[in-house]
Backbone as CSV, one residue per row, in Angstrom:
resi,resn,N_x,N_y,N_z,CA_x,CA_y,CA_z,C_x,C_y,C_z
1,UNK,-13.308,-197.014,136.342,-14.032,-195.981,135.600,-12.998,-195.063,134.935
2,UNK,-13.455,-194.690,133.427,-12.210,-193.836,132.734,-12.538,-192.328,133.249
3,UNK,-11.498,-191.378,132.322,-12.136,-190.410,133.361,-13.307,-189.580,132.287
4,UNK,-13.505,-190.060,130.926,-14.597,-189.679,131.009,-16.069,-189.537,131.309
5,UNK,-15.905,-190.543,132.051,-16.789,-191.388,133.049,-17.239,-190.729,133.715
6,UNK,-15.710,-190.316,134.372,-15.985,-189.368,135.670,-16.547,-187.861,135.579
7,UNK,-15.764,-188.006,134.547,-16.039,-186.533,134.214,-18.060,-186.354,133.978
8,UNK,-18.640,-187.154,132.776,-19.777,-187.489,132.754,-20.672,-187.679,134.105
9,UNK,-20.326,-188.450,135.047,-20.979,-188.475,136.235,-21.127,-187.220,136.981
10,UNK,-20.029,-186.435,137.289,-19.763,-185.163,138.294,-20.548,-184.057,137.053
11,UNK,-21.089,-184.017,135.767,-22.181,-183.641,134.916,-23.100,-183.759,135.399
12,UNK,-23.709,-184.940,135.553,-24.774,-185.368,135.510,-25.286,-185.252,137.330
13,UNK,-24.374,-185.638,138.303,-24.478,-185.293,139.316,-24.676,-183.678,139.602
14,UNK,-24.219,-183.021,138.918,-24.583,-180.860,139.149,-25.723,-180.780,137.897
15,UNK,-26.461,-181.577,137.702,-27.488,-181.617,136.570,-27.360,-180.146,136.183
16,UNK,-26.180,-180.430,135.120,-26.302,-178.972,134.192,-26.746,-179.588,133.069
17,UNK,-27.169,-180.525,132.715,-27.778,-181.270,130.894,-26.447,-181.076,130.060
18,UNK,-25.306,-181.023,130.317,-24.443,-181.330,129.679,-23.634,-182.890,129.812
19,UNK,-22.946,-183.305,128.541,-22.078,-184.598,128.626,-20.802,-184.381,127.832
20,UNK,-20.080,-185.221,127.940,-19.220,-185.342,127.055,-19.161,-186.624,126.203
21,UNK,-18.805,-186.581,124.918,-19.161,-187.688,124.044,-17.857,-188.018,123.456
22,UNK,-17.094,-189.242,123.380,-15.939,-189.721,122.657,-16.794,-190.112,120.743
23,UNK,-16.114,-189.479,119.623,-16.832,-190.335,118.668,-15.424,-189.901,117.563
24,UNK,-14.678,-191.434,117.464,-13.512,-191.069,116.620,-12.414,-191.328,117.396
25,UNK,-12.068,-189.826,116.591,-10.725,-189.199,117.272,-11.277,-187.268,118.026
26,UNK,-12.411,-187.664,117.863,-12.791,-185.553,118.591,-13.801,-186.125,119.976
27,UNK,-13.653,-184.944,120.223,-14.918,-185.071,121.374,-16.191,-184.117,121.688
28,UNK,-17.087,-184.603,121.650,-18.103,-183.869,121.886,-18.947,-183.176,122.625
29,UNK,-19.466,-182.446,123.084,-20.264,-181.719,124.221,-21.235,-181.775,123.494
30,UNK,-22.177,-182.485,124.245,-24.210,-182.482,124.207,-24.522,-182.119,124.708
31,UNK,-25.334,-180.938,124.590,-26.640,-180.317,125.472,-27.738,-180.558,125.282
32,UNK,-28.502,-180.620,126.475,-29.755,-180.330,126.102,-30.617,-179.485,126.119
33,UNK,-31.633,-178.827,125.482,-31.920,-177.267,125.295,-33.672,-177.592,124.743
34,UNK,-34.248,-176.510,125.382,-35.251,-175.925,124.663,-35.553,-175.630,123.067
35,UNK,-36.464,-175.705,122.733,-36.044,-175.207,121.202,-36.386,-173.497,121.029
36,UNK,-37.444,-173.648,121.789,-38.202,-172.351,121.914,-38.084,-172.299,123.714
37,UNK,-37.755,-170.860,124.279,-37.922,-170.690,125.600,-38.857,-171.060,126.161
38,UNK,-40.204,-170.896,125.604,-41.453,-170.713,126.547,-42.137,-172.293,125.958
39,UNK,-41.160,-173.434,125.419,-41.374,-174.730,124.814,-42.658,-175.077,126.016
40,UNK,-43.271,-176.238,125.959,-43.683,-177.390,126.724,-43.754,-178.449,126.887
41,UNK,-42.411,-178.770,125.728,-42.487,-179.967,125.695,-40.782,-180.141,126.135
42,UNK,-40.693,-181.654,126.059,-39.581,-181.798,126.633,-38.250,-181.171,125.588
43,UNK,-37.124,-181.387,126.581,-35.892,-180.365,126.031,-35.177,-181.309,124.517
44,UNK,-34.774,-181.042,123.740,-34.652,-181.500,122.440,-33.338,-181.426,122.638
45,UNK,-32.180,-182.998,122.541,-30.592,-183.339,122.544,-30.281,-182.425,121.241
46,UNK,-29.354,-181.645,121.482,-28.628,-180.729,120.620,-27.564,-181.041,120.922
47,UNK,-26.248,-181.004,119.679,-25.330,-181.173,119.533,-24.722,-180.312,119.008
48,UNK,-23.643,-179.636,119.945,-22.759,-178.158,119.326,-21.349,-178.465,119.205
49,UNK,-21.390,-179.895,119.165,-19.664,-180.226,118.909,-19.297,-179.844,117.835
50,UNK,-19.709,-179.941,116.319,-19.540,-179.588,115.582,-18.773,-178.112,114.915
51,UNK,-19.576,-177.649,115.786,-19.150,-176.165,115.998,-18.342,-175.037,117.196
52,UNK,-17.589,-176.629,117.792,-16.489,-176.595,118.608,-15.092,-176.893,118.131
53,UNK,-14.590,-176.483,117.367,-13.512,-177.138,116.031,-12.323,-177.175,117.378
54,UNK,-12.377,-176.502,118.597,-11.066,-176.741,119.333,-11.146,-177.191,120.392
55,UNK,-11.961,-178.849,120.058,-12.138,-180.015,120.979,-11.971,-180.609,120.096
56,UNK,-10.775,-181.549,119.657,-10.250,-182.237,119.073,-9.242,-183.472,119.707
57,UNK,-8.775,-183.280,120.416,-8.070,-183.829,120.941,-8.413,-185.016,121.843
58,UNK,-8.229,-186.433,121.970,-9.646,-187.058,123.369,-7.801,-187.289,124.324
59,UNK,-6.417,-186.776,124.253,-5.752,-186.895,124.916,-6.546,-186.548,126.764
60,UNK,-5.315,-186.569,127.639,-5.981,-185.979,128.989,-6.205,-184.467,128.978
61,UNK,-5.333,-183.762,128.406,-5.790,-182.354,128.565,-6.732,-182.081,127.361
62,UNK,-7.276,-182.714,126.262,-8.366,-182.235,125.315,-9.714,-182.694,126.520
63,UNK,-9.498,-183.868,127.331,-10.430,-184.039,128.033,-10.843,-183.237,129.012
64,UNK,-10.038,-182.561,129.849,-10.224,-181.799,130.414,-10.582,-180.113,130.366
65,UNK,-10.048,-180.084,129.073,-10.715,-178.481,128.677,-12.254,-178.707,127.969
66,UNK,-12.731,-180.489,127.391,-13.889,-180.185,126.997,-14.956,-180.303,128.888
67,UNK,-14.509,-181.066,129.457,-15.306,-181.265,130.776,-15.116,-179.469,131.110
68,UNK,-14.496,-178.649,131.270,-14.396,-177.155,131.880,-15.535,-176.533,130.791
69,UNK,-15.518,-177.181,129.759,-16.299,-176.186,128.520,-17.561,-176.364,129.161
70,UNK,-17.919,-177.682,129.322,-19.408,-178.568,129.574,-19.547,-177.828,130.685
71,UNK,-18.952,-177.444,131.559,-19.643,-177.082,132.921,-19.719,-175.568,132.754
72,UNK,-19.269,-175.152,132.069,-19.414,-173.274,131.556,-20.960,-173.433,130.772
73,UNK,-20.937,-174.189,130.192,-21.889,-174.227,129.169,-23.478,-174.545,130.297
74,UNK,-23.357,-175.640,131.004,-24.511,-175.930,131.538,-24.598,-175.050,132.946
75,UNK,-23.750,-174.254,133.367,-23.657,-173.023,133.966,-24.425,-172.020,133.750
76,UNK,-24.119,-171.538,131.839,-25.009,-171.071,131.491,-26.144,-170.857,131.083
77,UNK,-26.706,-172.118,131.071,-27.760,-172.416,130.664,-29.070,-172.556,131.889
78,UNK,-27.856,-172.604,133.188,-29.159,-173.008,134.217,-29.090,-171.241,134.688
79,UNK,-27.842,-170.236,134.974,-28.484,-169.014,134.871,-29.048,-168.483,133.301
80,UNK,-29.715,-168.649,132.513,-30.060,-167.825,131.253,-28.841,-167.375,130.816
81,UNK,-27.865,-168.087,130.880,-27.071,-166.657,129.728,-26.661,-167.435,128.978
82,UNK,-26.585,-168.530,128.363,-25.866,-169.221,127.444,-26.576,-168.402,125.978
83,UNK,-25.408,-168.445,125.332,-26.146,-167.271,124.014,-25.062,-168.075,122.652
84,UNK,-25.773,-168.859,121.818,-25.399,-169.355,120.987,-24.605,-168.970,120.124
85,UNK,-24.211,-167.703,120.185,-23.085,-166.700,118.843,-21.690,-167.025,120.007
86,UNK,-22.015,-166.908,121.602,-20.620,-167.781,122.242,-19.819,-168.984,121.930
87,UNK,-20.802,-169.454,121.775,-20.450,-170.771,120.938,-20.186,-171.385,119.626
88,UNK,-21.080,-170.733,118.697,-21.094,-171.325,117.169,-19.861,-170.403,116.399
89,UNK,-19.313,-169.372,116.616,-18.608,-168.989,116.100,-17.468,-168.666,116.513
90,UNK,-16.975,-169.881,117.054,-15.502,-170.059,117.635,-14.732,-170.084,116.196
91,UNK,-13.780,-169.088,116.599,-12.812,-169.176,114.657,-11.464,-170.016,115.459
92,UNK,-11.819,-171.366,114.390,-10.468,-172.015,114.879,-8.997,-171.420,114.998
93,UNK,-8.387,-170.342,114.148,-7.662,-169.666,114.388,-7.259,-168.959,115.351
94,UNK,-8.328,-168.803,116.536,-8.407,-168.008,117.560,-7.759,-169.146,118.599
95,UNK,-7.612,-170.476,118.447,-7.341,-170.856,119.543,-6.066,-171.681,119.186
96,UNK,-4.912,-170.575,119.796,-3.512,-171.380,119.493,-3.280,-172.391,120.065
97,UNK,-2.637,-173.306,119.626,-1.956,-175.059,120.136,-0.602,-174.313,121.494
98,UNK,-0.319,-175.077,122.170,1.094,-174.642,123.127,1.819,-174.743,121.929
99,UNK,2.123,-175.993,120.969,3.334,-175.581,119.965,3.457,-174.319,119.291
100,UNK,1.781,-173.544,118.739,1.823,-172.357,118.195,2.787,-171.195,119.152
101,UNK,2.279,-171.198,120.653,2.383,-170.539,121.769,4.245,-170.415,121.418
102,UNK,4.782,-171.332,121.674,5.904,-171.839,121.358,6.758,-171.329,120.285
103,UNK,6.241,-171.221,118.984,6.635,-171.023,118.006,6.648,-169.284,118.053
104,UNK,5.383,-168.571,118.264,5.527,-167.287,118.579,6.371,-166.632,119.613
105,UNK,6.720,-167.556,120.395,7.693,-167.230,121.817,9.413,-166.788,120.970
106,UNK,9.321,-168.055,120.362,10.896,-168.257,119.467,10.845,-167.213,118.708
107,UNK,9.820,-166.781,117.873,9.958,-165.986,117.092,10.731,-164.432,117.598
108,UNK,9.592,-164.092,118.861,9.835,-163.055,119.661,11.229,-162.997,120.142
109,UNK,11.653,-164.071,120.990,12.828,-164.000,121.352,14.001,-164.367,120.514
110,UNK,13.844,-164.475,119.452,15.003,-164.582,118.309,14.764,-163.105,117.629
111,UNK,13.922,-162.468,117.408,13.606,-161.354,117.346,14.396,-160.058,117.653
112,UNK,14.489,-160.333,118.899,15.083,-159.607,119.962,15.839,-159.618,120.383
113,UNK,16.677,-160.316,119.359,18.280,-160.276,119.451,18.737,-162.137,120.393
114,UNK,17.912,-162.658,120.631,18.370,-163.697,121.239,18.465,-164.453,120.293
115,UNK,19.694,-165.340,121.050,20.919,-166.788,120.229,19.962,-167.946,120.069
116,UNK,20.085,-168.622,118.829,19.190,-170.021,118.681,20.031,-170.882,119.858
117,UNK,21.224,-171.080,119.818,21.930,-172.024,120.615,21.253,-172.236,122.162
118,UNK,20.939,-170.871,122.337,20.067,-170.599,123.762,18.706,-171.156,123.989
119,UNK,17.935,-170.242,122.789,16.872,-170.740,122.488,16.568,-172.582,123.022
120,UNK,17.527,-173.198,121.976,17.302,-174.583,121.834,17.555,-175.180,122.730
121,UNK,18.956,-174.894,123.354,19.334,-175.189,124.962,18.831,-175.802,126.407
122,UNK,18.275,-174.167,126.276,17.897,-173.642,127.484,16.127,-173.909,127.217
123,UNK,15.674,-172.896,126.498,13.896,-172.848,126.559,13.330,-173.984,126.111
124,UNK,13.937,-174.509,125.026,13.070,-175.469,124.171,13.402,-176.692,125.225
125,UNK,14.366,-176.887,125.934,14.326,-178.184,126.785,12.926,-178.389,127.823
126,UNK,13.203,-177.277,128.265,11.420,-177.321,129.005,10.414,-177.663,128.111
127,UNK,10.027,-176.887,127.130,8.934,-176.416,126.184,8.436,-177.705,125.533
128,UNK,10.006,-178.864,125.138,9.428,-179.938,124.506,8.387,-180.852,125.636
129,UNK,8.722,-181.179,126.371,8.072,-181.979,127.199,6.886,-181.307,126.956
130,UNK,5.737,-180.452,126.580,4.551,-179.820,126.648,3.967,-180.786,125.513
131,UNK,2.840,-181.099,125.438,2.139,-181.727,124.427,1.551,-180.499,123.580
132,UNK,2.226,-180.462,122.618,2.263,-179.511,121.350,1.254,-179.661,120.829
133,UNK,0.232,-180.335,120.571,-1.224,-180.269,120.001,-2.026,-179.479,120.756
134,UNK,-2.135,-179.695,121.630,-3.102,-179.027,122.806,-3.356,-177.394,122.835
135,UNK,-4.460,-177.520,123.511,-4.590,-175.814,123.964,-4.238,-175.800,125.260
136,UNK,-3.925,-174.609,125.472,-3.139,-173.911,127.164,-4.328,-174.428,127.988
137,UNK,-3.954,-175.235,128.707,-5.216,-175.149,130.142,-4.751,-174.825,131.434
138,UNK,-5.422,-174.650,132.305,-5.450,-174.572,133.416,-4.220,-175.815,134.102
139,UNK,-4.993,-176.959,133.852,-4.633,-177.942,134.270,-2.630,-178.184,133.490
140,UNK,-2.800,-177.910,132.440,-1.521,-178.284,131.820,-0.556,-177.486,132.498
141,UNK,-1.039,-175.705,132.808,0.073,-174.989,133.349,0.438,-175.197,134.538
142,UNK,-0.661,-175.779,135.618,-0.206,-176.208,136.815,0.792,-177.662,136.717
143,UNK,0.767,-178.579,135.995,1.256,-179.310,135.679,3.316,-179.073,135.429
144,UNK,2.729,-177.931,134.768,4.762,-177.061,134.292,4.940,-176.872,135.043
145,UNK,3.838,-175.699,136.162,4.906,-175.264,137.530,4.924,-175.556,138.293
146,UNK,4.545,-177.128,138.612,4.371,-177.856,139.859,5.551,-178.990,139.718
147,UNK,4.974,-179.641,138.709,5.656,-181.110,138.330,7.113,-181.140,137.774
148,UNK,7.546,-180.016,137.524,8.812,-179.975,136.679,10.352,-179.513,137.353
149,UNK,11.139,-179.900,137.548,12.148,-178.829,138.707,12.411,-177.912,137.555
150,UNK,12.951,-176.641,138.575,13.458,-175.453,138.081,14.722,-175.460,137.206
């Protein structure tokens, strides 16, 4: 089983009506939702990937920040609070890549009087090993300060 599999099952097993969907190269989160609160009929498949521009990635860590999204999302939905302006108006700009992270780091610390020679040396030897597309997760930072010697 891949792990979006898994990921999909341990969904579907905490029946929050969320999934995750491979289509391409992005990935998707499906919900399922009411149309109207006080509906009676059954819940209508909605699709808010679209309007997730920073689930892109189907690497292991794009997978894993969309499975954390899916379970926030169907979290919120089984207490009432999921509120659609949380979601639809994610400004892709808002969510830096580690390379961005990276790039603003250098900036700062070249900034501030620090040596490129150092820079490149010393920081960027760690920093490359990071998968530079990605967003910061949970999972990726435990990954740096676990998996890596000092």
């Amino acid at each position: 089983m891949n792990q979006i599999e898994t990921f999909n099952r341990r969904l579907k097993t905490a029946k929050l009506g969320t999934r995750i969907e491979i289509r391409g190269e992005r990935l998707y989160i499906v919900i399922l939702l009411r149309l109207f609160p006080l509906s009676q009929t059954a819940p209508e498949k909605t699709d808010i990937s679209n309007e997730l521009p920073f689930i892109l990635s189907t690497n292991t860590e794009g997978l894993t920040y969309a499975y954390d999204c899916a379970k926030l999302i169907g979290g919120q939905i089984a207490t009432n609070s999921f509120n659609w302006n949380d979601w639809l108006n994610v400004e892709k700009s808002h969510i830096l890549t580690i390379g961005q992270w990276i790039e603003n780091a250098k900036e700062q610390y070249l900034g501030n009087g620090g040596k490129e020679d150092t820079w490149n040396n010393e920081y960027y030897q760690a920093y490359k090993r990071l998968p530079l597309d990605s967003p910061i997760t949970n999972t990726i930072l435990n990954h740096c300060l676990y998996d890596y010697p000092a």
